[in-house]
BAFILUM-950698 format. One record per residue (C-alpha): residue number from 1; residue in three letters; chain; x, y, z. Coordinates in Angstrom, 1 decimal. Example, Ala and Ser with C-alpha at 12.3 -4.5 7.8 and 13.67 -1.06 7.14 Angstrom:
BEGIN
(1, Ala, A, (12.3, -4.5, 7.8)),
(2, Ser, A, (13.7, -1.1, 7.1)),
//
This chain:
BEGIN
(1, Unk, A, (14.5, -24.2, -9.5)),
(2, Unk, A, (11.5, -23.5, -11.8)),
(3, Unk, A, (11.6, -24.1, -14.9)),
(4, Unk, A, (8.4, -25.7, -16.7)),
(5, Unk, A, (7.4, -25.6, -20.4)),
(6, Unk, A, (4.1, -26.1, -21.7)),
(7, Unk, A, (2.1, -26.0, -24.9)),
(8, Unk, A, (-0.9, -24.0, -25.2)),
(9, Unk, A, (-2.4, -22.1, -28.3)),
(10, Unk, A, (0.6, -23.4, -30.5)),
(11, Unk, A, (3.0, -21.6, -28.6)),
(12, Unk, A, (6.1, -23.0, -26.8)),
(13, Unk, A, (5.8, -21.1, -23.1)),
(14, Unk, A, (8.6, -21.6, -20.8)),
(15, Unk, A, (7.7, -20.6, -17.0)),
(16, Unk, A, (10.7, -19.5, -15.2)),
(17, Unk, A, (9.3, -19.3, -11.6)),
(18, Unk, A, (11.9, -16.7, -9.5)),
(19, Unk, A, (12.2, -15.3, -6.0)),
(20, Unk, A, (12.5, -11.3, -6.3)),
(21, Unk, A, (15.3, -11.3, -3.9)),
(22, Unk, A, (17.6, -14.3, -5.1)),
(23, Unk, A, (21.1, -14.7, -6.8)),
(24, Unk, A, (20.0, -18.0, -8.2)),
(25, Unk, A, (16.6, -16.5, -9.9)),
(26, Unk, A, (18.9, -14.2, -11.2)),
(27, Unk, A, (21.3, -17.0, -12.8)),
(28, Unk, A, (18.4, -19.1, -13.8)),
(29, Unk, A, (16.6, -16.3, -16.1)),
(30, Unk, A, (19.9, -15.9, -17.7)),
(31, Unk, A, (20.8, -19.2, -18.6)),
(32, Unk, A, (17.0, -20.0, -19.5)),
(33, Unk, A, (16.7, -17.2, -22.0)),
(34, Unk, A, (20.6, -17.5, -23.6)),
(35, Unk, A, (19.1, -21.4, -23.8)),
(36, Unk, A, (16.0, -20.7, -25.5)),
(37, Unk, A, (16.5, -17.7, -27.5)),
(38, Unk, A, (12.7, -17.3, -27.6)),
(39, Unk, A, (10.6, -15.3, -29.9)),
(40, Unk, A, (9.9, -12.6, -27.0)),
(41, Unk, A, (10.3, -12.2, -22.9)),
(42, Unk, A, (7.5, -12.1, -20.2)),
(43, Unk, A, (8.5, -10.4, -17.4)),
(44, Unk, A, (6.1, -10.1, -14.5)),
(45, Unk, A, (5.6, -6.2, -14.0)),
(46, Unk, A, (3.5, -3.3, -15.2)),
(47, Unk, A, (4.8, -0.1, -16.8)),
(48, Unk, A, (4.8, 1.5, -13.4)),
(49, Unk, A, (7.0, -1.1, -12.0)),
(50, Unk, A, (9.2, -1.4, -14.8)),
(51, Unk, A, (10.2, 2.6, -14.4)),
(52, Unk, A, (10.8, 1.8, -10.8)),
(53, Unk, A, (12.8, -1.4, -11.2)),
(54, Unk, A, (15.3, 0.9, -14.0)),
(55, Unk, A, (15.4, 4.4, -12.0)),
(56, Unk, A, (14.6, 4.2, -8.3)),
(57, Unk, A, (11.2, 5.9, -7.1)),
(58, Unk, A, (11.5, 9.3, -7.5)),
(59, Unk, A, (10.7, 10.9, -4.7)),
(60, Unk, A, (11.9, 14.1, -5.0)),
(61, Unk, A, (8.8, 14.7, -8.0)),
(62, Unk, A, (6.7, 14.6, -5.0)),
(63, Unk, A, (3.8, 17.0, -4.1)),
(64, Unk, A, (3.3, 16.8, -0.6)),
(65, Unk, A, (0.8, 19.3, -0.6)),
(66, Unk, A, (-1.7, 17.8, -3.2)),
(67, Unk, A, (-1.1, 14.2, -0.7)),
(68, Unk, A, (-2.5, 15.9, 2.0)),
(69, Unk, A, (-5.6, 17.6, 0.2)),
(70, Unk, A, (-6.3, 14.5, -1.7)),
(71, Unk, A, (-6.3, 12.4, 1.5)),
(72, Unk, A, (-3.5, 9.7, 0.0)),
(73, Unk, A, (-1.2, 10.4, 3.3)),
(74, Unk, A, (-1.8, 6.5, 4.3)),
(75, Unk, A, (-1.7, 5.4, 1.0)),
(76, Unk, A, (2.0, 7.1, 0.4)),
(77, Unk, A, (3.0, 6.3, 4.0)),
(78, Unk, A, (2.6, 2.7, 3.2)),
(79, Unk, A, (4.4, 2.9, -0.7)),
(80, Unk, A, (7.4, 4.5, 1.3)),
(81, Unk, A, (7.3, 1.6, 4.1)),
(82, Unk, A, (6.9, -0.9, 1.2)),
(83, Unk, A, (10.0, 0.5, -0.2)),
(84, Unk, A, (12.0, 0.2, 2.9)),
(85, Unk, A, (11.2, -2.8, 3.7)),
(86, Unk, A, (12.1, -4.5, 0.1)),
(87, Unk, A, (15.4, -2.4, 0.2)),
(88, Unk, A, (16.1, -4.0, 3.8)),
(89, Unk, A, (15.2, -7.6, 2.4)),
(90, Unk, A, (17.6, -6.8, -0.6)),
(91, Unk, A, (20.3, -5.1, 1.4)),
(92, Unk, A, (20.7, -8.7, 4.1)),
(93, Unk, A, (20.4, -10.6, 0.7)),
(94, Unk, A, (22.6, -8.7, -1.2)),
(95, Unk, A, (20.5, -9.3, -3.9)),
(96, Unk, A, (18.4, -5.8, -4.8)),
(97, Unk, A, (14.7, -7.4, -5.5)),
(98, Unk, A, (13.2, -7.3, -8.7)),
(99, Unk, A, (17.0, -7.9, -9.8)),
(100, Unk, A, (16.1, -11.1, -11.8)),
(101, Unk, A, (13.2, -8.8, -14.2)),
(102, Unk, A, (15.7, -6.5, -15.1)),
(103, Unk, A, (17.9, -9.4, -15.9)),
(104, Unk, A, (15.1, -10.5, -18.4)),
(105, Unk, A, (15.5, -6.9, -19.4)),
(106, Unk, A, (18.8, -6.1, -20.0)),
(107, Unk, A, (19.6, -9.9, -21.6)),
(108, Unk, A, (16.0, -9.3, -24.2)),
(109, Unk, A, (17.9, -6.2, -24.9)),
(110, Unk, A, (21.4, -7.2, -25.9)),
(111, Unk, A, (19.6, -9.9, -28.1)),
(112, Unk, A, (16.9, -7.3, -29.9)),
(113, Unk, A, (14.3, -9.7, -28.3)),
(114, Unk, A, (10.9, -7.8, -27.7)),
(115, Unk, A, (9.7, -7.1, -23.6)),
(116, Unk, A, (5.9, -8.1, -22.9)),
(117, Unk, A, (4.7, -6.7, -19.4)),
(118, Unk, A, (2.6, -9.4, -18.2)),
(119, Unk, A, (1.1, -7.7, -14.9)),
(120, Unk, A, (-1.6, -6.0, -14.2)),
(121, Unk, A, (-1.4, -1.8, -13.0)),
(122, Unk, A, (-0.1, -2.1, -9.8)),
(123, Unk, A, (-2.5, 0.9, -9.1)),
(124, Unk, A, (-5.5, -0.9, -9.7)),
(125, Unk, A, (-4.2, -4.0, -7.7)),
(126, Unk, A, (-3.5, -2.3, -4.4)),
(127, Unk, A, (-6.9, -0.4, -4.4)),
(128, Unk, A, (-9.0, -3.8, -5.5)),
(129, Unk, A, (-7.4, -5.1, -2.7)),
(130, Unk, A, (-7.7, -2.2, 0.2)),
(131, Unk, A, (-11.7, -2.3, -1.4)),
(132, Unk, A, (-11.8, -6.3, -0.8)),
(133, Unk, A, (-9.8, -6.0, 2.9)),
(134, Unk, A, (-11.6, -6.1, 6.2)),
(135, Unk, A, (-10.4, -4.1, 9.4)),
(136, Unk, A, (-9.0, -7.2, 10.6)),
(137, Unk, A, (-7.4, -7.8, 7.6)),
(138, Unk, A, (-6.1, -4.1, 7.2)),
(139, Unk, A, (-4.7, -5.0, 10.6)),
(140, Unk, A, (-3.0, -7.9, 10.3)),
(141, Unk, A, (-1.3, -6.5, 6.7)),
(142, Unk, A, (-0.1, -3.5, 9.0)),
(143, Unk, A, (1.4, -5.7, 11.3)),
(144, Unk, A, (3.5, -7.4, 8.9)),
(145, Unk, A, (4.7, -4.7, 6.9)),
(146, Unk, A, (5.6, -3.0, 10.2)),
(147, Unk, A, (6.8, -6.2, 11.5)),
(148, Unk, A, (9.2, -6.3, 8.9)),
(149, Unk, A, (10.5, -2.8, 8.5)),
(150, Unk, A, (11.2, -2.4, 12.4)),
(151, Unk, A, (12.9, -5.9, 12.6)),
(152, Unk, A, (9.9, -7.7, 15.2)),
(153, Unk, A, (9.1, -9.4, 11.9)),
(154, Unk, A, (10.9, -13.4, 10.8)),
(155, Unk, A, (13.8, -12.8, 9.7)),
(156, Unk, A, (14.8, -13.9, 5.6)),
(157, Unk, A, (18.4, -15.7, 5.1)),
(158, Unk, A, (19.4, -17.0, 1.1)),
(159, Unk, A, (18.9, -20.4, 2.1)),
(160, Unk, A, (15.2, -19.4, 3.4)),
(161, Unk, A, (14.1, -17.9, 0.0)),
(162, Unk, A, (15.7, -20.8, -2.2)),
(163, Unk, A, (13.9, -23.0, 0.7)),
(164, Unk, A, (10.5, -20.9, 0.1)),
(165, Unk, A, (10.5, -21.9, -3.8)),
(166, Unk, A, (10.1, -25.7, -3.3)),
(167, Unk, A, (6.6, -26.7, -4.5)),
(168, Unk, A, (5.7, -28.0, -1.2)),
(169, Unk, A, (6.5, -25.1, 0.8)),
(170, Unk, A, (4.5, -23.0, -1.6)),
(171, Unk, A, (1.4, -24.7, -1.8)),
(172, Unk, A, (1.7, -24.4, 2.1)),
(173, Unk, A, (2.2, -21.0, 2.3)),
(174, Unk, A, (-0.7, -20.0, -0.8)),
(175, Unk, A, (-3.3, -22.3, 1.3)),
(176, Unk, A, (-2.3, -20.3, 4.7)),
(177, Unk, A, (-2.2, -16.8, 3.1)),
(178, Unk, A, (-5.9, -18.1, 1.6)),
(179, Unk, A, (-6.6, -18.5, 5.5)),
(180, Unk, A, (-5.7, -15.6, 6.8)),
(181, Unk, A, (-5.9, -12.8, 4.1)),
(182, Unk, A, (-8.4, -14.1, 1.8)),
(183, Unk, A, (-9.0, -11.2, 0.3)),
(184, Unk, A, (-5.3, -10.2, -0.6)),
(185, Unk, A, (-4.9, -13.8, -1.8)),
(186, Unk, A, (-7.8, -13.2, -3.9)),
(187, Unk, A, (-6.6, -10.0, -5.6)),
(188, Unk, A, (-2.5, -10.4, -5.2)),
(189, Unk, A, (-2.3, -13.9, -6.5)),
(190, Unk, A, (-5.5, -15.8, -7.9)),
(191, Unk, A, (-6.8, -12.4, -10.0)),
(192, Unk, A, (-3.0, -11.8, -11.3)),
(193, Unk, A, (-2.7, -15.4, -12.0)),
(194, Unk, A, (-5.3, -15.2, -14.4)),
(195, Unk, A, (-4.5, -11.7, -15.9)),
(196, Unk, A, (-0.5, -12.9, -16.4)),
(197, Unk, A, (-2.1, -16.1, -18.0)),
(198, Unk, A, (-4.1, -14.4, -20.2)),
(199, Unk, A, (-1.2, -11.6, -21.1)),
(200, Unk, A, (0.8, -14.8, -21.8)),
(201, Unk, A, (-1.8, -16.5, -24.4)),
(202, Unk, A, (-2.2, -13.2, -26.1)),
(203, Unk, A, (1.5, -12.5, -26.8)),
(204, Unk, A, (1.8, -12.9, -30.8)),
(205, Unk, A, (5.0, -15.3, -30.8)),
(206, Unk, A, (5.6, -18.6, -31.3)),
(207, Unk, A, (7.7, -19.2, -28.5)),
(208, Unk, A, (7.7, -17.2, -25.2)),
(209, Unk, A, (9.8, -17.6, -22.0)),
(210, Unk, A, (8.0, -15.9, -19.0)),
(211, Unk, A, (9.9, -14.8, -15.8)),
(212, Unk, A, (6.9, -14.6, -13.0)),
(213, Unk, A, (7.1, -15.2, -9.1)),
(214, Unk, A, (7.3, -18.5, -8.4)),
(215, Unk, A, (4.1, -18.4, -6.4)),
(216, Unk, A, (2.2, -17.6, -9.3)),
(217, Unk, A, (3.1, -20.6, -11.6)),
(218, Unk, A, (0.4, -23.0, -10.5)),
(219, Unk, A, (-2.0, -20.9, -11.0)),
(220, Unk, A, (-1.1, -19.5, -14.2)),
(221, Unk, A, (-0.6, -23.0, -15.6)),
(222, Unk, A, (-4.4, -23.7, -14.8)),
(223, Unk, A, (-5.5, -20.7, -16.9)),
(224, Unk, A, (-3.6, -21.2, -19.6)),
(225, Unk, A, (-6.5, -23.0, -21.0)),
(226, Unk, A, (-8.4, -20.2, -22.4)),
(227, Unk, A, (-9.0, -16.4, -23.0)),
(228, Unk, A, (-11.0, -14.7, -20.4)),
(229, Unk, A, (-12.4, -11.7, -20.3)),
(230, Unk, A, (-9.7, -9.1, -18.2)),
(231, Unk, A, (-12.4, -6.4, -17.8)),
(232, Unk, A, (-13.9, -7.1, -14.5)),
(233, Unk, A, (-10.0, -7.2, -13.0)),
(234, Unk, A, (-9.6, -3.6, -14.3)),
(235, Unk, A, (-12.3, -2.2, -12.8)),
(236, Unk, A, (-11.9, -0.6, -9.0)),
(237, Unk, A, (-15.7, -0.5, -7.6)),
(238, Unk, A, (-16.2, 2.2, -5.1)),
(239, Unk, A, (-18.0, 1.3, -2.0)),
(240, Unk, A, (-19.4, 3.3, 1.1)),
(241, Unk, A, (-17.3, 3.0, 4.2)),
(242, Unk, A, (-19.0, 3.2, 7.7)),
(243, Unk, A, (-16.2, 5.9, 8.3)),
(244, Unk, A, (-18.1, 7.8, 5.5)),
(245, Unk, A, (-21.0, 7.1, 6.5)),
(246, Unk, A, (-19.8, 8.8, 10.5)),
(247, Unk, A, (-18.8, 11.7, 8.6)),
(248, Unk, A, (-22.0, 12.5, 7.8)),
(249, Unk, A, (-23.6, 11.2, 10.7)),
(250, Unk, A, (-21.9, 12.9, 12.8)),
(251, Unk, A, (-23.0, 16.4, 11.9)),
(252, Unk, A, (-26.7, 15.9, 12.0)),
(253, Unk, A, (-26.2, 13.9, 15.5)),
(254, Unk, A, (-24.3, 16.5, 16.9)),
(255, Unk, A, (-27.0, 19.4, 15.9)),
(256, Unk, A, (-30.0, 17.0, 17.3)),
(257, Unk, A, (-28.0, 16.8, 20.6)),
(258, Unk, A, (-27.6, 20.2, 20.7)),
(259, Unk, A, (-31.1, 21.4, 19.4)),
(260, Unk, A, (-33.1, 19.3, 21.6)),
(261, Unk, A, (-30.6, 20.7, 24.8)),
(262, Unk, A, (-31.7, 24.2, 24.0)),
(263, Unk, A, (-35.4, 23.2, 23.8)),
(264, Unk, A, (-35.4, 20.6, 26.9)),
(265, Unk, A, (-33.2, 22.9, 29.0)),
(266, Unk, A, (-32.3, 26.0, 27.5)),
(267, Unk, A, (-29.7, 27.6, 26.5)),
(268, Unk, A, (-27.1, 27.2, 29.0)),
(269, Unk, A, (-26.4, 23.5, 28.2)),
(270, Unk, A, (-25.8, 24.8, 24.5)),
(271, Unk, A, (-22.7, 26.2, 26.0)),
(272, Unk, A, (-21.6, 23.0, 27.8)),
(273, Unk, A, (-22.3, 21.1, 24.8)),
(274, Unk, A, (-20.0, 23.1, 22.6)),
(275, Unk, A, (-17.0, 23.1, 25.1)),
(276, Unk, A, (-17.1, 20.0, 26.0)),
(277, Unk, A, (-17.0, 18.4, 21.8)),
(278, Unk, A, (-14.6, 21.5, 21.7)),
(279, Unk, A, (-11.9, 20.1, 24.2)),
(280, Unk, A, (-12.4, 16.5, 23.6)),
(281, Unk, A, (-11.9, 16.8, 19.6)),
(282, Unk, A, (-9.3, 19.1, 19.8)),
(283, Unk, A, (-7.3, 17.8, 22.5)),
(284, Unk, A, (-7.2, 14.5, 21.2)),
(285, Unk, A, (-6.4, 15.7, 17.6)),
(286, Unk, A, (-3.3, 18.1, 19.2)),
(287, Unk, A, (-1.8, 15.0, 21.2)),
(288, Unk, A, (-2.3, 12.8, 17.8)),
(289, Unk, A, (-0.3, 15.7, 16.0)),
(290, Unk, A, (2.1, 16.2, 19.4)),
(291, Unk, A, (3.0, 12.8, 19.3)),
(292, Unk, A, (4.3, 12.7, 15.6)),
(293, Unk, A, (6.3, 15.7, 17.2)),
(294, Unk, A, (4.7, 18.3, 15.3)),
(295, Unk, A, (5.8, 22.1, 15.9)),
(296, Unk, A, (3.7, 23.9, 18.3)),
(297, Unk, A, (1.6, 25.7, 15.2)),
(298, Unk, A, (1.0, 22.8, 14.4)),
(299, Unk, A, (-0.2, 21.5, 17.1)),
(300, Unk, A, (-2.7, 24.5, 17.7)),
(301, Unk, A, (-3.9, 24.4, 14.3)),
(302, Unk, A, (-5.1, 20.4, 15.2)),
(303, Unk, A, (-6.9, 21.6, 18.6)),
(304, Unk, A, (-8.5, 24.5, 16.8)),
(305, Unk, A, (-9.5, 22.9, 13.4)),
(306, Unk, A, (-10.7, 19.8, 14.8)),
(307, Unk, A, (-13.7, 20.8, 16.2)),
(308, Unk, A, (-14.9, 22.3, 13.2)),
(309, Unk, A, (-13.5, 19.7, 10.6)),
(310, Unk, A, (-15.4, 16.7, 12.5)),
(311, Unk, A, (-18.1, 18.3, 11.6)),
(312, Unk, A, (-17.9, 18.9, 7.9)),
(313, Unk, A, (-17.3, 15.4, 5.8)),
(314, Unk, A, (-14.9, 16.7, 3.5)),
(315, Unk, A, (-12.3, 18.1, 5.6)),
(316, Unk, A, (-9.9, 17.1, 8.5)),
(317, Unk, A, (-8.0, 18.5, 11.0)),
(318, Unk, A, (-4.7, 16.0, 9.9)),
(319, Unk, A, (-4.9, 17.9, 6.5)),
(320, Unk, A, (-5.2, 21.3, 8.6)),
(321, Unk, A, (-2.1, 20.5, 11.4)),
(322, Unk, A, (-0.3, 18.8, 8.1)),
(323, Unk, A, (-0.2, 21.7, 6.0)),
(324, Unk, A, (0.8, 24.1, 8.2)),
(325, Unk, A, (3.5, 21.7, 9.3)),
(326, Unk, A, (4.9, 22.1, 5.4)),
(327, Unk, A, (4.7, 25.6, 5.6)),
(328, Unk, A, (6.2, 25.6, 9.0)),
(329, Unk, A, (9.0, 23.2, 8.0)),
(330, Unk, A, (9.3, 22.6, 4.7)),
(331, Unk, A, (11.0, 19.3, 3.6)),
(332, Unk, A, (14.7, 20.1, 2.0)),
(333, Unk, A, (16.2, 18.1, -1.0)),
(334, Unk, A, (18.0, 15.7, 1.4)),
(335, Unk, A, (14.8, 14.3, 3.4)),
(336, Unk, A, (13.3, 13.5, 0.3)),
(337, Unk, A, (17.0, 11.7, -0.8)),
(338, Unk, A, (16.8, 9.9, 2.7)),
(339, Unk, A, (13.4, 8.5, 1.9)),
(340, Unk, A, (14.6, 5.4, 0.8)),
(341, Unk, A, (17.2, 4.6, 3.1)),
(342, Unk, A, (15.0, 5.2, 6.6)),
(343, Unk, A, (15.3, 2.1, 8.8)),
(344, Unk, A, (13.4, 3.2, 11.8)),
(345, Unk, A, (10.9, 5.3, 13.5)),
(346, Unk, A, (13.5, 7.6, 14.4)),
(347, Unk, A, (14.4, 8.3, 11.5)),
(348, Unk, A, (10.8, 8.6, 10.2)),
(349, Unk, A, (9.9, 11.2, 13.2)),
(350, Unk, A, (13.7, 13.0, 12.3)),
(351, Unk, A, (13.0, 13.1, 8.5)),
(352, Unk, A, (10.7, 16.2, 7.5)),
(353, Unk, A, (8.5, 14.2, 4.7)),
(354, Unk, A, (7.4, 11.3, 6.9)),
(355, Unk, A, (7.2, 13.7, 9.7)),
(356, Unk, A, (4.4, 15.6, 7.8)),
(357, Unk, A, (2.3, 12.6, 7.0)),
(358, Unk, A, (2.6, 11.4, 10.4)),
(359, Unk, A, (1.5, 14.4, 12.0)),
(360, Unk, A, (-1.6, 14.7, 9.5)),
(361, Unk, A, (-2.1, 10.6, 10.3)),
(362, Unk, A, (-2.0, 11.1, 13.9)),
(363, Unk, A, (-4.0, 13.8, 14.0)),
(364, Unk, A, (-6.8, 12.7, 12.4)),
(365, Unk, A, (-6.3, 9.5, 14.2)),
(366, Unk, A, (-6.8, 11.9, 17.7)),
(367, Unk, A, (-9.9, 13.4, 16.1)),
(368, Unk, A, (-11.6, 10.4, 15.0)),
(369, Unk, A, (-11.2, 8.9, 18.3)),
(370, Unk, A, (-12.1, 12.6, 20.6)),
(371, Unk, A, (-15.6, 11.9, 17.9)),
(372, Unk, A, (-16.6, 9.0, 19.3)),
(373, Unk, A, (-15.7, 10.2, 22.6)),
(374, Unk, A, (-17.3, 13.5, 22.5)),
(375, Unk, A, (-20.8, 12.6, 20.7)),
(376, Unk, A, (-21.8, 9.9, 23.8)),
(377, Unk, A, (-20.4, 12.8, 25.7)),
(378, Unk, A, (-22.6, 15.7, 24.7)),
(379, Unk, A, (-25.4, 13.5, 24.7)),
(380, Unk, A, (-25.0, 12.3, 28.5)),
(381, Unk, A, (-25.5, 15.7, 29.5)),
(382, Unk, A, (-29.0, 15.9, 28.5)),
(383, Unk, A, (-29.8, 13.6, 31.1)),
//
């Protein structure tokens, strides 16, 4: 177990380093604070995370609509896989994770000792760290998290997380994650590690106990040294994408093909041109949206709007196929109460919600791919 006091500042800080899914975290933050009775409690989490810790995410509050139109279906496909996946952890534990912060929680609060929220908005963390990811790294995070939702994944035991917590093992683990997913590394543990250490020196108490993932207490040890400046780890840059940058392409490479067909060989071609981008986009966009098991309006509204979508940058024929799927069958109060308790890709394809963001996914998916099919297309019929 963690446990590991320091002096900084001319504060007493007590680093209680925890596994989110273990009885014995659980245990040790209560004994640790009933010991100490310090001035106030660190507990590793934002506002955000708190709420969801104490109610549960509230999925029913959910505008599916305003998803779609905003283009957040991956983003809330992967917060509800996330979910899943920490609730399946939890339910082979037995331990619900996060269980040892609210244990901080609830003990601060039957003393009347003060909460500080050490951790940075988780908002801002998961976009720094999709700006910072690679495709490959995009990948192989994909393949985890879906490695460990539909069981292909390693499989986590008690004695495995306990085992996890020794230094050694840690150090281990940090240096291969450095390896292989520098950039989460980079924004999920080293950035945090200086923004909990700094949240730590700035708490106004004389003696602080801190619950924070054990992974994290190397590395806030070394920057509890001095303030830093937080500002630059609040900020989410906005960068071009070549995907944005094929939105736009695409267009004006589509007209030249089809302007110089009409001038090299008349107008005729102009009609094989437009069929042919017409069948390959919206073909490929329809089986995208068939394969999520759309209904057939759906399905017709990917083949027909994809064409035309590919061709304007701020529109797509998932968002087209995935609203009509919510008018065609809108999600009752139950699938949005089954969110959190889906354990397969049955039950995602059976469950209304996910069904609606997998049909927008997959179709845009199909039209992206019938793009970069149909522009070499087109153009191979000029010669």
């Amino acid at each position: 177990m963690f446990v590991e006091k320091i002096n900084a500042f001319g504060k007493e800080i007590i680093l209680v380093g925890t596994a989110h899914v273990s009885k014995e975290s659980i245990e040790l933050v209560r004994q640790t604070i009933e010991n100490e009775m310090p001035d106030v409690v660190g507990i590793e989490l934002d506002l955000q995370r708190l709420h969801q810790l104490k109610q549960g995410n509230k999925w029913q509050q959910t505008n599916l609509e305003q998803i779609i139109k905003d283009g957040k279906t991956y983003l809330f496909l992967l917060n509800i896989l996330l979910s899943n996946l920490q609730r399946q952890i939890g339910d082979n534990l037995g331990v619900k994770p996060g269980s040892e912060m609210l244990q901080a929680v609830n003990i601060a609060a039957g003393k009347k000792l003060p909460i500080a929220l050490l951790d940075r908005d988780v908002k801002i963390t998961l976009k720094r760290a999709l700006n910072r990811m690679g495709i490959v790294e995009k990948a192989k995070m994909g393949y985890s998290i879906l490695g460990g939702f539909f069981g292909f994944g390693q499989k986590l035991d008690a004695k495995t997380v306990e085992k996890l917590k020794e230094k050694d093992m840690l150090n281990a683990l940090m240096q291969q994650l450095g390896k292989e997913l520098p950039s989460i590394k980079k924004v999920l543990v080293d950035e945090r590690d200086v923004f909990i250490a700094n949240k730590i020196m700035g708490i106004k108490a004389k003696k602080i106990v801190a619950v924070v993932g054990a992974g994290h207490l190397e590395g806030i040890k070394k920057y509890l040294d001095k303030p830093r400046d937080l500002r630059p780890l609040l900020t989410v840059k906005k960068k071009r994408k070549w995907i944005g940058f094929l939105k736009y392409l695409v267009p004006v490479v589509f007209i030249a093909v089809l302007g110089f067909g009409i001038y090299a060989k008349g107008v005729d071609i102009a009609l094989d041109i437009i069929v042919m981008w017409f069948l390959i986009n919206g073909v490929l966009s329809a089986l995208g949206a068939a394969l999520a098991r759309a209904h057939p309006l759906s399905i017709l509204a990917a083949f027909i709007s994809a064409p035309f979508t590919s061709l304007h940058p701020a529109f797509a024929a998932g968002w087209v196929a995935g609203l009509v799927e919510l008018k065609t069958r809108p999600p009752k109060v139950v699938d949005f109460e089954q969110l959190p308790k889906m354990n397969g890709i049955m039950e995602m394809t059976h469950n209304k919600v996910t069904k609606i963001l997998m049909i927008t996914a997959f179709a845009n998916i199909g039209s992206l791919i019938g793009t970069v099919i149909a522009l070499p297309y087109i153009t191979s019929l000029l010669f």
